[in-house]
C-alpha positions in Angstrom: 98.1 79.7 94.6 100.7 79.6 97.8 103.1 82.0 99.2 106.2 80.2 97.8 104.8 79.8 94.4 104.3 83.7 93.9 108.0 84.6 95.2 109.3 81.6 93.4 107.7 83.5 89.8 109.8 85.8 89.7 106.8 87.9 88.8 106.0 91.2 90.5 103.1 91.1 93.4 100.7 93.6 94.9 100.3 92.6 98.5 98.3 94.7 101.0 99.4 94.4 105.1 96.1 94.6 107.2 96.7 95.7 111.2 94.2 94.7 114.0 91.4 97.0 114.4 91.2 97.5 118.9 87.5 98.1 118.2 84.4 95.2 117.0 83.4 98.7 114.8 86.9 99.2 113.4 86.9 95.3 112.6 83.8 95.4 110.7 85.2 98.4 108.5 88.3 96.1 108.3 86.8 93.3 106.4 84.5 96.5 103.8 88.1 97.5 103.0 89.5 94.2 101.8 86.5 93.8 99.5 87.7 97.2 98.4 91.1 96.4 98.3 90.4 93.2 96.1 89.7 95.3 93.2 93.4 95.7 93.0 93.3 92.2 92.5 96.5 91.9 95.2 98.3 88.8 95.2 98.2 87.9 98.9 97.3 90.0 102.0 99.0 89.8 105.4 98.0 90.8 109.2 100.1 91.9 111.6 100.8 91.1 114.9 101.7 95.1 115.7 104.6 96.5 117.7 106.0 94.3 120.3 103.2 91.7 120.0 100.0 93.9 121.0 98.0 92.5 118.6 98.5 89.4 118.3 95.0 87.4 119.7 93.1 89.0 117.0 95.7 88.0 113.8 95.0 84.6 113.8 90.9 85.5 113.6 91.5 88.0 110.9 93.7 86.0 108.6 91.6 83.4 109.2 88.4 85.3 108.0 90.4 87.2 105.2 91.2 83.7 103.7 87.6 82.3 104.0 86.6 86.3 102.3 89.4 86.7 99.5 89.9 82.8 98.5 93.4 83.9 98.0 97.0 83.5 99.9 96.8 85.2 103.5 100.1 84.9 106.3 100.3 86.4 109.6 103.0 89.2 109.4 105.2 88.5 112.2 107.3 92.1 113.4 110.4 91.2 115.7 111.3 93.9 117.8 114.0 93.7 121.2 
């Protein structure tokens, strides 16, 4: 299932937005809470870049790993800010 076809149901969705950990140990605890978070049986997660930007060289990594993990829908959450 994509993006577009869940907003285009009409349906409600459960999504979760994931931020990037600043530590290897936080990153690791990252990917034990979206097994967690899967029993909610979300429809797509996202991952931020964070405020102004700070994040951003480890969203592409995550979403990438989230996808492979979850099977399921996964964007990079882009926050515009100035």
């Amino acid at each position: 299932m994509s993006l577009a076809s869940i907003y285009q149901s009409g349906q409600c969705a459960i999504s979760f937005e994931l931020f990037p950990p600043k530590t290897p140990r936080g990153e690791k605890a990252l990917y034990r809470h979206v097994d967690e978070l899967l029993q909610a049986k979300p429809a797509y997660f996202t991952c931020t870049y964070g405020a102004g930007g700070t994040d951003r060289g480890k969203t592409i990594e995550i979403v990438t790993r989230v996808k492979k993990q979850t099977r399921g829908p996964v964007a990079a959450h882009l926050t515009c800010v100035d």
